[in-house]
C-alpha positions as CSV (number, residue, x, y, z in Angstrom):
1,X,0.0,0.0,0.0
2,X,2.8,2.2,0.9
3,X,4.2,1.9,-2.4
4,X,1.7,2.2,-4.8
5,X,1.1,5.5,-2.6
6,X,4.6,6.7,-3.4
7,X,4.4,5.7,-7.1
8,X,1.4,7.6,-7.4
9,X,2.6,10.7,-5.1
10,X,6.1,10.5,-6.4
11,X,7.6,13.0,-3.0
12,X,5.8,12.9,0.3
13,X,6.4,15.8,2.7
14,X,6.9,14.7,6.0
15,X,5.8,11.2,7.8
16,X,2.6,13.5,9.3
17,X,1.4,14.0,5.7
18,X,2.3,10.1,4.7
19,X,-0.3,9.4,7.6
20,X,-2.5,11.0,6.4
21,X,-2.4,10.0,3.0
22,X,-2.8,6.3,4.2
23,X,-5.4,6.7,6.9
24,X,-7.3,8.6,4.0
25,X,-6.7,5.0,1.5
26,X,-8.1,3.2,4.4
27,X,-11.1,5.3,4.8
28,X,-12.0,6.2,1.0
29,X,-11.1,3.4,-1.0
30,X,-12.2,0.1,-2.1
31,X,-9.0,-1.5,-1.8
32,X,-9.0,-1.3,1.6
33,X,-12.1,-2.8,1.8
34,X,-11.3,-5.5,-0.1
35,X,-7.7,-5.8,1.6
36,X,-8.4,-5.4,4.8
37,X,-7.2,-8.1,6.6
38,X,-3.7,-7.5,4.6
39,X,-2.8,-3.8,4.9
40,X,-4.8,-2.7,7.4
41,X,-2.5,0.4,9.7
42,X,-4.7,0.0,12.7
43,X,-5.1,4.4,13.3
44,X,-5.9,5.6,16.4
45,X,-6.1,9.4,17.6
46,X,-3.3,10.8,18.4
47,X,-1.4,14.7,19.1
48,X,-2.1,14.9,14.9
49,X,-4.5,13.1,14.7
50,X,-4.6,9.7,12.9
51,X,-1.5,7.7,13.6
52,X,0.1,4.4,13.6
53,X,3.3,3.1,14.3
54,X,3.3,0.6,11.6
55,X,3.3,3.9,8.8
56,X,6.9,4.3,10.8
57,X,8.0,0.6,10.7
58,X,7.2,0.9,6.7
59,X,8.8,3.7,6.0
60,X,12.0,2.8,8.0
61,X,11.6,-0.7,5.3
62,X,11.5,1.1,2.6
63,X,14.5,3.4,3.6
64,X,16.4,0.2,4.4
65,X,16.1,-1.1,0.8
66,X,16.7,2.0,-0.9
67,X,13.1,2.1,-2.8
68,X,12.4,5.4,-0.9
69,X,15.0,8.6,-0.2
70,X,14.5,11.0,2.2
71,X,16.0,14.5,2.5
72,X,15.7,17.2,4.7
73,X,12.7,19.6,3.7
74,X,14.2,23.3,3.3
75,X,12.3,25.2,6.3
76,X,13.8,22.1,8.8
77,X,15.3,23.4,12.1
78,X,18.9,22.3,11.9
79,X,18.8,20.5,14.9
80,X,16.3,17.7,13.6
81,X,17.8,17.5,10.0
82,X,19.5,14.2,10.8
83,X,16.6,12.1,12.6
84,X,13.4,13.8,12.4
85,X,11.2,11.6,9.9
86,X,8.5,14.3,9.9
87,X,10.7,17.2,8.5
88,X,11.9,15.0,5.9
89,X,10.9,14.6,2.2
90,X,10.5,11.5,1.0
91,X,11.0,10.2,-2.7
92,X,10.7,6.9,-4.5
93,X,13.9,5.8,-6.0
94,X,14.6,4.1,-9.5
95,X,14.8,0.9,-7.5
96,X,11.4,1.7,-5.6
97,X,9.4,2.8,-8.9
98,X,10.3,-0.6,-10.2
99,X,9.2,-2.7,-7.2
100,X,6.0,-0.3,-6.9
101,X,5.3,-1.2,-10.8
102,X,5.3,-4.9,-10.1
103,X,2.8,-4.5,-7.2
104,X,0.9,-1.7,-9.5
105,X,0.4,-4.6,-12.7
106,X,-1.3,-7.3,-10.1
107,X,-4.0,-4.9,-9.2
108,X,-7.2,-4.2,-10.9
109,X,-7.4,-1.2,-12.6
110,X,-9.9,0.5,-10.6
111,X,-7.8,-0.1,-7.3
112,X,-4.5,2.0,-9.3
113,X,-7.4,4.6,-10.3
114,X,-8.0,5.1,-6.2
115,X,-4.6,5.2,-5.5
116,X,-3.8,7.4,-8.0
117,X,-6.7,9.7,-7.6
118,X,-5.7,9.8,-3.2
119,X,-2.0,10.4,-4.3
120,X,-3.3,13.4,-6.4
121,X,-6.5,14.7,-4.7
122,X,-4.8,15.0,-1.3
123,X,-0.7,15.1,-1.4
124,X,-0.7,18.6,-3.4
125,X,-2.7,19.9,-0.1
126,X,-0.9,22.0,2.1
127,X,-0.3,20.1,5.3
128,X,-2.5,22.4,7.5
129,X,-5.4,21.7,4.4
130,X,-5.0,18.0,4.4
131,X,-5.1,18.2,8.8
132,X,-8.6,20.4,8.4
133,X,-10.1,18.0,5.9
134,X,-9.1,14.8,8.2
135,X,-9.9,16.6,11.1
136,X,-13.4,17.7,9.5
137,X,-14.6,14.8,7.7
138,X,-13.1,11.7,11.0
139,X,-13.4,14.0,13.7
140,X,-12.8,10.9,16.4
141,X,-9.4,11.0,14.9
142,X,-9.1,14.7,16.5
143,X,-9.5,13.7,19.9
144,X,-6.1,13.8,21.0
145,X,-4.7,16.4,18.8
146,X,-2.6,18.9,20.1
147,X,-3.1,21.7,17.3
148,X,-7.1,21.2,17.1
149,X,-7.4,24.7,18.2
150,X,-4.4,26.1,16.0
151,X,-7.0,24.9,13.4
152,X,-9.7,27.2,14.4
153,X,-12.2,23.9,13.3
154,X,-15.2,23.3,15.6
155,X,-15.9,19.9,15.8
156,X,-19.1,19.8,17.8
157,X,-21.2,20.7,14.5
């Protein structure tokens, strides 16, 4: 799942945004319904809202194998340049395109149309955007954020 995101997305700002971008499969695709049992991140609220530690494990994986690169984003404080996974941009590599094209030609069509149409729809979104639309439209996933009210959203609508 994580690689057919990158494929489609090409450069992910920041593991906070790569979240969301997979919590946002799981909810509005029908891939995940149909894959459940298989690719299934297990979200829970959290300080920004959806988050699992299994996005982390996967994109430590795909680091490992060199099918992903990650480079410091330009407006990182120096001090978290080296470790910091969510001031990082990450990239799919030559090596990771190719895997991600394998897993890409065993899916039906319409399952590459969803992931292609998340990667697009939502990974050109500002950060703060993408945070107000999953904050707005899963609001259970906003309990325990820590920046609800940086937001200015009211979620008792």
């Amino acid at each position: 799942m994580v690689f057919l995101l990158f494929l489609y997305a090409e450069s992910i700002e920041g593991v906070t945004k790569l979240q969301k971008l997979l919590f946002l499969v799981e909810k509005e695709s029908e891939f995940f319904q149909e894959y459940k049992e298989e690719v299934e991140f297990e979200f829970a609220p959290y300080r920004m809202g959806p988050f699992s530690e299994h996005v982390y494990e996967e994109l430590e994986f795909l680091l490992s194998l060199n099918a992903i690169e990650s480079e410091p984003m330009s407006e990182s404080p120096p001090e978290l340049l080296k470790s910091d996974l969510s001031h990082k941009r990450f990239t799919i590599t030559a090596k990771g395109q190719k895997i991600a094209r394998e897993l890409e030609s065993q899916l039906e069509p319409e399952y590459q149309e969803e992931f292609q149409q998340i990667a697009q729809r939502y990974n050109q979104l500002p950060l703060r955007q993408l945070l107000e639309y999953v904050y707005t439209e899963y609001p259970d996933y906003a309990a325990e954020s820590e920046i609800l009210e940086d937001l200015e959203i009211d979620l008792s609508v």
